[in-house]
ROPADREN-461086 format. One record per residue: residue number from 1; residue in one letter; x, y, z of N, C-alpha, C, O, CB in turn. Coordinates in nm, 2 decimals. Glycine has a CB too. Layout:
[NUM 'A' [X Y Z] [X Y Z] [X Y Z] [X Y Z] [X Y Z]];
...
//
This chain:
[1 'X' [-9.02 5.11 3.87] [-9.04 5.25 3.91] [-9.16 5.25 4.00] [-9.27 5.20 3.97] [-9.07 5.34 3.78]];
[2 'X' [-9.14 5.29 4.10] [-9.29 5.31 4.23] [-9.38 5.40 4.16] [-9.36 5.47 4.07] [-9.26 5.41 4.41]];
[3 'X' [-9.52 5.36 4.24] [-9.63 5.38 4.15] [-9.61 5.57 4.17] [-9.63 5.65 4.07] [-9.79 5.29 4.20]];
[4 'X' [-9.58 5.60 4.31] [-9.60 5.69 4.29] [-9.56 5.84 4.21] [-9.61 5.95 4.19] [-9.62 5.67 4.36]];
[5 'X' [-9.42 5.76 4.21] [-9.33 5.83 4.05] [-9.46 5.84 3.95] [-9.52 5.94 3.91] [-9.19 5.71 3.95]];
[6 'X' [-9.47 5.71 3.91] [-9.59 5.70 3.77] [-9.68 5.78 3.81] [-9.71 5.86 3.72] [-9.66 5.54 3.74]];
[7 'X' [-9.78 5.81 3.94] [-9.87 5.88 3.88] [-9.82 6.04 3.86] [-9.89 6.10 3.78] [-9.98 5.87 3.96]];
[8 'X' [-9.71 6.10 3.93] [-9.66 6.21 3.93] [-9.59 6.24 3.80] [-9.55 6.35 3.78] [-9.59 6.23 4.04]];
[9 'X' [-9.57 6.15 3.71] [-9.57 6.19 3.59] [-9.72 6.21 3.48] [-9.73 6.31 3.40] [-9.46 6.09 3.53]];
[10 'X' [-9.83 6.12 3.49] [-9.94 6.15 3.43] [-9.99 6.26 3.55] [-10.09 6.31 3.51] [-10.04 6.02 3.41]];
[11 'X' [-9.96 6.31 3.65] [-10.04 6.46 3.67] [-9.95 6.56 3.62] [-9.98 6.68 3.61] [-10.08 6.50 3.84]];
[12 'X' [-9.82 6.51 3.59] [-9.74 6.69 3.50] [-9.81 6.64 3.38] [-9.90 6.72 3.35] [-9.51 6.73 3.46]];
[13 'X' [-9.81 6.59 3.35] [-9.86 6.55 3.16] [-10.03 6.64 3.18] [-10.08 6.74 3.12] [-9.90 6.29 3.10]];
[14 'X' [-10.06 6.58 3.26] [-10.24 6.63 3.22] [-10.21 6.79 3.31] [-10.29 6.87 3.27] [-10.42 6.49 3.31]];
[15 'X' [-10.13 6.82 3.39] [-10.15 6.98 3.38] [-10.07 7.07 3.26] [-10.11 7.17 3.21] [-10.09 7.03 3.53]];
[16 'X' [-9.96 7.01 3.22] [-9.86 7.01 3.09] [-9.98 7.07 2.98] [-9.99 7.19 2.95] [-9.80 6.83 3.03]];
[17 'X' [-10.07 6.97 2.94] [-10.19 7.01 2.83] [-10.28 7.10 2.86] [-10.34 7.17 2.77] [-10.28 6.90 2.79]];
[18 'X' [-10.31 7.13 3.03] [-10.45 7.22 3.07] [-10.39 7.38 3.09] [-10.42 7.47 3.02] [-10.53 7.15 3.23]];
[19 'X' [-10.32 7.38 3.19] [-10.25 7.52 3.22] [-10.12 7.53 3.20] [-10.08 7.65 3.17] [-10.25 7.55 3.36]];
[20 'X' [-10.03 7.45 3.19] [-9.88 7.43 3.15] [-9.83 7.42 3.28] [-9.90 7.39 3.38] [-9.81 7.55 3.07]];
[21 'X' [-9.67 7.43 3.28] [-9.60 7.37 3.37] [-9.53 7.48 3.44] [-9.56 7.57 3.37] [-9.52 7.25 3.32]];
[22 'X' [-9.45 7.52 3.52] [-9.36 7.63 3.57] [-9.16 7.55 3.54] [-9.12 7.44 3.54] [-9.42 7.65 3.78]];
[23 'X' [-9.12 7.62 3.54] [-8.99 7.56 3.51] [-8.94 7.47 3.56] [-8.86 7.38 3.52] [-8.90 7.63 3.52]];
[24 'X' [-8.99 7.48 3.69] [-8.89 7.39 3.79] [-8.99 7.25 3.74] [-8.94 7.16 3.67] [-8.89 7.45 4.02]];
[25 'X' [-9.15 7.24 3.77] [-9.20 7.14 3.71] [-9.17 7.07 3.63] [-9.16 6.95 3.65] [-9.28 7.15 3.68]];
[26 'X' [-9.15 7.16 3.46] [-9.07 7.10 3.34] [-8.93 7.05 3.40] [-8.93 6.94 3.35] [-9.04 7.20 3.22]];
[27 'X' [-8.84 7.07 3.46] [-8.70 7.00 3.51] [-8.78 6.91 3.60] [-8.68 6.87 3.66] [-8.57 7.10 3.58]];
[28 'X' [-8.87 6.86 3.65] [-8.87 6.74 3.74] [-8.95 6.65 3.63] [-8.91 6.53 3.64] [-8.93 6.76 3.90]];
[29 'X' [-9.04 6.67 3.55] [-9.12 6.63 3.43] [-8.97 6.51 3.34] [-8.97 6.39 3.33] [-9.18 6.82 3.31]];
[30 'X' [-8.89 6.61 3.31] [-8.78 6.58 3.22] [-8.70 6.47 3.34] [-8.66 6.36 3.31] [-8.68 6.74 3.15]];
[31 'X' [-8.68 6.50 3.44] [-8.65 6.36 3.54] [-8.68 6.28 3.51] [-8.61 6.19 3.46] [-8.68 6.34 3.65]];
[32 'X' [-8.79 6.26 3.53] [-8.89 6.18 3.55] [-8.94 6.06 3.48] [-8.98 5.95 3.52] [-8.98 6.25 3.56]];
[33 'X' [-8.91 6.12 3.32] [-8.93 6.09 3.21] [-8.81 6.01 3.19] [-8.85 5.91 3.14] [-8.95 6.19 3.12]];
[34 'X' [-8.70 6.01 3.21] [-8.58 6.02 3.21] [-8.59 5.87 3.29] [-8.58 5.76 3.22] [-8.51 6.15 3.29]];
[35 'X' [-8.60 5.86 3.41] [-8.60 5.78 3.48] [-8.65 5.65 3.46] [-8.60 5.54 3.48] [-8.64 5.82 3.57]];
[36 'X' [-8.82 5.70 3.38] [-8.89 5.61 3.33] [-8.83 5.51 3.23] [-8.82 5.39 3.25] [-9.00 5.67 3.29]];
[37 'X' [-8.78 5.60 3.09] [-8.73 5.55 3.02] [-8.63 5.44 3.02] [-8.64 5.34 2.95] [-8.71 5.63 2.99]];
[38 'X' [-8.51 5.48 3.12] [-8.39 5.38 3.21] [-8.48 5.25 3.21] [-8.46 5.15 3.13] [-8.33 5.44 3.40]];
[39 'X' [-8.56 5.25 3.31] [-8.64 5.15 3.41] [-8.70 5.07 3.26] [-8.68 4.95 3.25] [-8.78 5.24 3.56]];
[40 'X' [-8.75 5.13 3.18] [-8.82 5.03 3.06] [-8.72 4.99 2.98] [-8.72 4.88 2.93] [-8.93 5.10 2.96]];
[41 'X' [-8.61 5.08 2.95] [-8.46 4.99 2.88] [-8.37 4.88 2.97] [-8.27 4.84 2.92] [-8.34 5.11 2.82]];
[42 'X' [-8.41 4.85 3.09] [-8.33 4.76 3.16] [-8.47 4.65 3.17] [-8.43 4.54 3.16] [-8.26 4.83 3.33]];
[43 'X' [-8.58 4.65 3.17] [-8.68 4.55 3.14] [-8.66 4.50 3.08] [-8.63 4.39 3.12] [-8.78 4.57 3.11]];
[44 'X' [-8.65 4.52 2.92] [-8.70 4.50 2.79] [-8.49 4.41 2.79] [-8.47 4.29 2.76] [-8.77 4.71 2.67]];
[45 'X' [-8.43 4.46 2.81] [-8.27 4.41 2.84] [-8.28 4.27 2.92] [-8.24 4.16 2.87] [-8.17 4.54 2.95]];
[46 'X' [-8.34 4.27 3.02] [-8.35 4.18 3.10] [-8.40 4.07 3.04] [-8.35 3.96 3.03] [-8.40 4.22 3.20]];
[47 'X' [-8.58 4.12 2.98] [-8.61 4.00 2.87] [-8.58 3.92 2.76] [-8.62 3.81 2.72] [-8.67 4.02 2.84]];
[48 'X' [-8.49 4.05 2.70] [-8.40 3.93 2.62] [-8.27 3.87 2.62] [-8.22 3.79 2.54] [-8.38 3.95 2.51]];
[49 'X' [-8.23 3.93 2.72] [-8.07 3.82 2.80] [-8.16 3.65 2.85] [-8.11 3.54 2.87] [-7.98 3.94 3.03]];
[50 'X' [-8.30 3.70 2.85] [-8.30 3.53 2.91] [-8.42 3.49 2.76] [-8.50 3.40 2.77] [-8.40 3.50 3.15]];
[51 'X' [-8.42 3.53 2.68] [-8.50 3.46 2.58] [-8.43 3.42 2.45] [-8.35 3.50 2.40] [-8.62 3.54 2.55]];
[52 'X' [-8.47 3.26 2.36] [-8.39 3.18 2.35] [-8.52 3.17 2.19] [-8.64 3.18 2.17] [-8.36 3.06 2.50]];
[53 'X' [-8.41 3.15 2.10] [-8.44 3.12 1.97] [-8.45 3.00 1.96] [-8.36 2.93 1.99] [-8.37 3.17 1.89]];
[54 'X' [-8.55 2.95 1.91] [-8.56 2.76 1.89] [-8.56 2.77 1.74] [-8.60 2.87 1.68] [-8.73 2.66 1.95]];
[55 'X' [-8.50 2.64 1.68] [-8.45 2.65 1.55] [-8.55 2.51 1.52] [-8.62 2.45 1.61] [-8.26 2.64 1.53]];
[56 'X' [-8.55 2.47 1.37] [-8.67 2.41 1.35] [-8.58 2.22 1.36] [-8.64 2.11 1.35] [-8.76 2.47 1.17]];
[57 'X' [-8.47 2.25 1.39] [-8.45 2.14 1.50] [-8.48 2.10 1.67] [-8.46 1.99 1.74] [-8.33 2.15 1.49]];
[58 'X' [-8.51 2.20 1.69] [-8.54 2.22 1.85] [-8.42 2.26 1.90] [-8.42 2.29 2.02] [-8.59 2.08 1.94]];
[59 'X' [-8.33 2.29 1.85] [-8.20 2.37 1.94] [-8.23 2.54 2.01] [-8.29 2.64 1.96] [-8.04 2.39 1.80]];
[60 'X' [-8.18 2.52 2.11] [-8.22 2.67 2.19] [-8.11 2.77 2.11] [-8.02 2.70 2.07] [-8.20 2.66 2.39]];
[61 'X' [-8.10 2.88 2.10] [-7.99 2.98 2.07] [-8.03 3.13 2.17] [-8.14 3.18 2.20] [-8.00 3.01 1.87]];
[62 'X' [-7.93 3.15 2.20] [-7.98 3.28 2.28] [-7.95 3.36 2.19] [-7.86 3.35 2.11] [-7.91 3.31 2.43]];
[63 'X' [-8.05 3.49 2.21] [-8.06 3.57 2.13] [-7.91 3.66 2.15] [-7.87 3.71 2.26] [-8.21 3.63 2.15]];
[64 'X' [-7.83 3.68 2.01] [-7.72 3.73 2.05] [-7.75 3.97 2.09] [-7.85 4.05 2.07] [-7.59 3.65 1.90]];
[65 'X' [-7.64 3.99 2.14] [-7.68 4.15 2.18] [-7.60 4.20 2.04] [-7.53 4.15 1.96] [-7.60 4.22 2.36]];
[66 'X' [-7.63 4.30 2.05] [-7.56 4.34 1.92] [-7.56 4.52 1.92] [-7.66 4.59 1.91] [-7.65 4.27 1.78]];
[67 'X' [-7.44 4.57 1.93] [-7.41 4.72 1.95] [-7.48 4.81 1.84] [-7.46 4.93 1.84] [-7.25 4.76 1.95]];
//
């Protein structure tokens, strides 16, 4: 996510708590959030499609996915 998404979500948050938000704000807030969220569940996906369980034989196992 570009930084400058990221900071445009900590300035709705800190106006969110001071004066509040106007509607249209809250619908780009909830984007935004939205977006972030995706971008940290395809990370966190990515890191464990490539990380590997070692067994106390030394055998690698890939961590299986599971629904």
């Amino acid at each position: 996510m570009e930084k400058e998404k990221l900071e445009r979500i900590g300035h709705l948050s800190r106006k969110e708590r001071t004066i509040g938000l106007n509607e249209e704000e809250k619908q780009e807030q909830a984007a935004l959030r939205q977006e972030y969220l995706s971008a940290v569940r395809k990370s966190l996906t990515n890191t464990l499609e490539n990380t590997y369980i070692v067994d106390e034989k030394g055998n690698r196992h890939k961590v299986a996915r599971h629904s």
